[in-house]
C-alpha atoms as an extended CHARMM CRD file, in Angstrom:
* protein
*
       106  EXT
         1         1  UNK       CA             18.7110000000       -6.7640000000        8.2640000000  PROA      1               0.0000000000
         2         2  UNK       CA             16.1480000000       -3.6410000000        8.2550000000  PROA      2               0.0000000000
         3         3  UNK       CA             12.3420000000       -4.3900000000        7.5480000000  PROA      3               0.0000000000
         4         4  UNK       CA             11.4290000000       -3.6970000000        3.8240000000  PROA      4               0.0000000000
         5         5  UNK       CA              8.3980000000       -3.1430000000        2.5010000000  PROA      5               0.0000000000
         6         6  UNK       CA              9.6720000000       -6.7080000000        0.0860000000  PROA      6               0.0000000000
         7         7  UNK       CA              9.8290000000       -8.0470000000        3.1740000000  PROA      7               0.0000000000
         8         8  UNK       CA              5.8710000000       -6.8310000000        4.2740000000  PROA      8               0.0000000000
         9         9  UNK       CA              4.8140000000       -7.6190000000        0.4710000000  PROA      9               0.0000000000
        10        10  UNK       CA              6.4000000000      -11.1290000000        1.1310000000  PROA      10              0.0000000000
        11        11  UNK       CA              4.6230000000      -11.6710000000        4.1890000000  PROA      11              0.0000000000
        12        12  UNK       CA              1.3850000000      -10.6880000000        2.7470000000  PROA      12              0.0000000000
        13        13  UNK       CA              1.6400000000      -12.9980000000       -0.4050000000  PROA      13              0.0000000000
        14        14  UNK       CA              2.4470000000      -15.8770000000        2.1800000000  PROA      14              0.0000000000
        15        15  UNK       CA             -0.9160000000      -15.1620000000        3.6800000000  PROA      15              0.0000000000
        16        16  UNK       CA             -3.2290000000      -15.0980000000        0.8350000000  PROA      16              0.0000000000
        17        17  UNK       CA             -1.6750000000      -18.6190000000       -0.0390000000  PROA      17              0.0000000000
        18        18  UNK       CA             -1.9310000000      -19.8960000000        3.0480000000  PROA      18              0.0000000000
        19        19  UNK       CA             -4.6380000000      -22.3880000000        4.2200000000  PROA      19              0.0000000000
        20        20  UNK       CA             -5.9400000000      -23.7050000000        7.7710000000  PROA      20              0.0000000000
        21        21  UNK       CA             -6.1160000000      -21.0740000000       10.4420000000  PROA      21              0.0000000000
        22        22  UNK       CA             -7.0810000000      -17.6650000000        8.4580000000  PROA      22              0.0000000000
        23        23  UNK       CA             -5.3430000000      -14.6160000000        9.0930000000  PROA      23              0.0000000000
        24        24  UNK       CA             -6.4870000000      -10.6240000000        9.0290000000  PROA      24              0.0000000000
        25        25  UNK       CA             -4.6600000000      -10.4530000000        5.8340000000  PROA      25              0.0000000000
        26        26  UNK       CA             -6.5980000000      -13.9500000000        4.1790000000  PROA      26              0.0000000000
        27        27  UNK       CA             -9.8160000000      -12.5990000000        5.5050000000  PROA      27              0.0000000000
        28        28  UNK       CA             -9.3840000000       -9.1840000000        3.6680000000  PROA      28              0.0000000000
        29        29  UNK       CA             -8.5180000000      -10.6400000000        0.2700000000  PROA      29              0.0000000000
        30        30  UNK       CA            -11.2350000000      -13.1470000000        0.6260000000  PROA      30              0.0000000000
        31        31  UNK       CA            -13.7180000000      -10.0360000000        1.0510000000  PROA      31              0.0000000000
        32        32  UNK       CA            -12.2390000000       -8.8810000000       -2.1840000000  PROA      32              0.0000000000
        33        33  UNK       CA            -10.6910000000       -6.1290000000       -3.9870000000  PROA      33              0.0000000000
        34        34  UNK       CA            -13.5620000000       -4.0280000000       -2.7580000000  PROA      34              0.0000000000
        35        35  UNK       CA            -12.7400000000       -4.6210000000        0.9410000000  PROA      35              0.0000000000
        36        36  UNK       CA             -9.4690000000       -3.4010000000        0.3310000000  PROA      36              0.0000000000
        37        37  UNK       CA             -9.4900000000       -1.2790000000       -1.0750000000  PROA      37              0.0000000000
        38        38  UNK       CA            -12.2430000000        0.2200000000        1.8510000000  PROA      38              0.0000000000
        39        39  UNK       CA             -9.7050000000       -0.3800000000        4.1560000000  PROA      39              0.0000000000
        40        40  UNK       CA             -6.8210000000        1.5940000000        2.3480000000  PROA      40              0.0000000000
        41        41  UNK       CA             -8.8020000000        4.5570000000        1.9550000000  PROA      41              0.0000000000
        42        42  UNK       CA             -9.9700000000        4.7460000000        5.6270000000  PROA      42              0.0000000000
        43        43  UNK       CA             -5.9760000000        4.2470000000        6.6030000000  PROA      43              0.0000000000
        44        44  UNK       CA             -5.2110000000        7.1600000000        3.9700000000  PROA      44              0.0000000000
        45        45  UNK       CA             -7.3380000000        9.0650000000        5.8110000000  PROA      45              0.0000000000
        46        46  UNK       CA             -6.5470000000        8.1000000000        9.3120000000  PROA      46              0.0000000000
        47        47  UNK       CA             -2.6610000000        9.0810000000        7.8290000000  PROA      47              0.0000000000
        48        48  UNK       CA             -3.5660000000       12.0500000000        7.1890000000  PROA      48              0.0000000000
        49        49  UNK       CA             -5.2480000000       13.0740000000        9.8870000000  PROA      49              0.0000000000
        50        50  UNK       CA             -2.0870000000       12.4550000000       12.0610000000  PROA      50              0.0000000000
        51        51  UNK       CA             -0.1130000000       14.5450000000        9.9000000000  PROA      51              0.0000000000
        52        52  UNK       CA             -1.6480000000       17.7840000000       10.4510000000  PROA      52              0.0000000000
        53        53  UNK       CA             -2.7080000000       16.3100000000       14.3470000000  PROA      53              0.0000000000
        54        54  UNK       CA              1.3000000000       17.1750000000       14.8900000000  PROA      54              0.0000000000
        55        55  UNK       CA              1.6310000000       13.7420000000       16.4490000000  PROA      55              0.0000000000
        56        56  UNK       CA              4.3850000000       12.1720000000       14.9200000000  PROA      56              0.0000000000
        57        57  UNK       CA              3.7220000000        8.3310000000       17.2380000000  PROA      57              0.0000000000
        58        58  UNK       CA              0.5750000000        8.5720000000       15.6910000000  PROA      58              0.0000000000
        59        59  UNK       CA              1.9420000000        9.3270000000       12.2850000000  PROA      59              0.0000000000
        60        60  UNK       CA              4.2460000000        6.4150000000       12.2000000000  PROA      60              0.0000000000
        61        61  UNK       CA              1.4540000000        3.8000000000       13.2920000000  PROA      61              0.0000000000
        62        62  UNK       CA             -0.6270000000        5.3790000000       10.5830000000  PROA      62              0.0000000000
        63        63  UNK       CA              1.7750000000        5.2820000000        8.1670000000  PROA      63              0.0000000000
        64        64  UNK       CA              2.6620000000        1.6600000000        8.7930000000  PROA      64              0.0000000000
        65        65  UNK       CA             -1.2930000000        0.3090000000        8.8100000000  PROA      65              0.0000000000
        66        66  UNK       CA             -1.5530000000        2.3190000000        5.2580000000  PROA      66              0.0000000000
        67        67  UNK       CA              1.5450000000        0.7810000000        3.7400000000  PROA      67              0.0000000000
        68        68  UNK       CA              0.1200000000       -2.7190000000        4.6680000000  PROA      68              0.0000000000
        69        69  UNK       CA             -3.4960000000       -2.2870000000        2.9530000000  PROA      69              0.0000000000
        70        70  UNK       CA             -1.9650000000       -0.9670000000        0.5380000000  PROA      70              0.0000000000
        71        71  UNK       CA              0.5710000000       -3.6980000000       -0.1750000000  PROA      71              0.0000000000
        72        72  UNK       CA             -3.0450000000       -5.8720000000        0.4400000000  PROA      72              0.0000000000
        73        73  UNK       CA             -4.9240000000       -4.3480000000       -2.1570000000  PROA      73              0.0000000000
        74        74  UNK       CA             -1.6950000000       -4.7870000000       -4.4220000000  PROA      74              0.0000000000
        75        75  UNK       CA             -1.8050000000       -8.4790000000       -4.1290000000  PROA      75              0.0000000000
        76        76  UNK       CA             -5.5460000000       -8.6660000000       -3.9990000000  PROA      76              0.0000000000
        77        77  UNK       CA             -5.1970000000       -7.2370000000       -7.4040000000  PROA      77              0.0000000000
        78        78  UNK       CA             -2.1260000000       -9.7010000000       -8.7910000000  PROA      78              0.0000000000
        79        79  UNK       CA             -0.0180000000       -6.5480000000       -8.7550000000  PROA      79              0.0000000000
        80        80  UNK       CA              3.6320000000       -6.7390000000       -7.7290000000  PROA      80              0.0000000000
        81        81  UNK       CA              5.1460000000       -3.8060000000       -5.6900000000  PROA      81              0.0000000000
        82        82  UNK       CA              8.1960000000       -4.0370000000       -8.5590000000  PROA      82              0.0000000000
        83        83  UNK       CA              5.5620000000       -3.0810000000      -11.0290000000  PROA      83              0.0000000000
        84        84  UNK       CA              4.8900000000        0.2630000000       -8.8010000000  PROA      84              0.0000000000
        85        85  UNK       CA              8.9400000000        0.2810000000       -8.4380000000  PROA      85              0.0000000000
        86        86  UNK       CA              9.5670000000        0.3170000000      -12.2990000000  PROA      86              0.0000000000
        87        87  UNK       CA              6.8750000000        3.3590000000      -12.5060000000  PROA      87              0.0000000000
        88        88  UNK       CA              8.2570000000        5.3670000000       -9.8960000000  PROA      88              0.0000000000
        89        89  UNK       CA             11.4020000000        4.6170000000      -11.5740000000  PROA      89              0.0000000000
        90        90  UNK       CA             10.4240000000        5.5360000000      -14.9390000000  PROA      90              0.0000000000
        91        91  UNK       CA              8.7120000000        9.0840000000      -13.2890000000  PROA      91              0.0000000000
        92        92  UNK       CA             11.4730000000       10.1360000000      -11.2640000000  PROA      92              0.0000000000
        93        93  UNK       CA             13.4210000000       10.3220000000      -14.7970000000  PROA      93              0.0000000000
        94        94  UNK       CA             12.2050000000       14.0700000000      -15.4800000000  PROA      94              0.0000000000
        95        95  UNK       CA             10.7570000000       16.1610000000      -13.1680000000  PROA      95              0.0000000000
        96        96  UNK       CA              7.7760000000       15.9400000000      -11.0530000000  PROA      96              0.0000000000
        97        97  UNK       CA              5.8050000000       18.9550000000      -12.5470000000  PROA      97              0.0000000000
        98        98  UNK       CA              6.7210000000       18.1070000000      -15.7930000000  PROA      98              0.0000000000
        99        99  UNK       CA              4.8190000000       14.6650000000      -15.4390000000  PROA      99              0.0000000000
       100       100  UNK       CA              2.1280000000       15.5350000000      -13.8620000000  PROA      100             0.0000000000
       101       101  UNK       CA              1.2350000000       18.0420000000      -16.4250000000  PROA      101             0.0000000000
       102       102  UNK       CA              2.0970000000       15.3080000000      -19.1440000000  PROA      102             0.0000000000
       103       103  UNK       CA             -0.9010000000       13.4860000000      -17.1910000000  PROA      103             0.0000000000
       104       104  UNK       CA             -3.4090000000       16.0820000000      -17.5750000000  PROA      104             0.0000000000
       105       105  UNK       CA             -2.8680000000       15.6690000000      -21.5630000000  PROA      105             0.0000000000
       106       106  UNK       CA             -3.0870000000       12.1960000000      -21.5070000000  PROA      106             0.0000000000
């Protein structure tokens, strides 16, 4: 069975329940949304610094340490990935220039 990112947001959820011996993951949600959400945006950058480096190794390993702190600031939040599912469902219906300009109206 392939790795999912259910299967990281799983993991993750396990952790911020979890007592006794803390984790990386239980130490970043008990520093807080704030903390984070820190973290995501330095891995958002680090991401996208690899893309235009041309190093695709680096890429990936970026790519992976973003989709965790980001599934971390989901649940430090009480926000289920399915929720960001449905509305990437729900924009993929028309599209993408189309809602993105219905944005700027909103």
């Amino acid at each position: 069975m392939a790795f999912t990112l259910e299967s990281l947001a799983a993991i993750i959820a396990e952790r911020a329940r979890a007592g006794g011996e803390r984790s990386y993951t239980r130490q970043l949600l008990d520093e807080g949304a704030k903390k984070c959400a820190k973290k995501l945006g330095e891995e958002a950058m680090e991401a996208a610094l690899a893309a235009v480096s041309g190093d695709n190794k680096a890429l990936v390993a970026e790519s992976a340490d973003l989709l965790y702190h980001l599934l971390v600031v989901l649940e430090s939040r009480g926000v289920a990935l399915a929720d960001v599912y449905a509305e990437l469902e729900r924009r993929t219906a028309r599209s993408g220039l189309d809602e993105k300009a219905s944005r700027r109206k909103d």
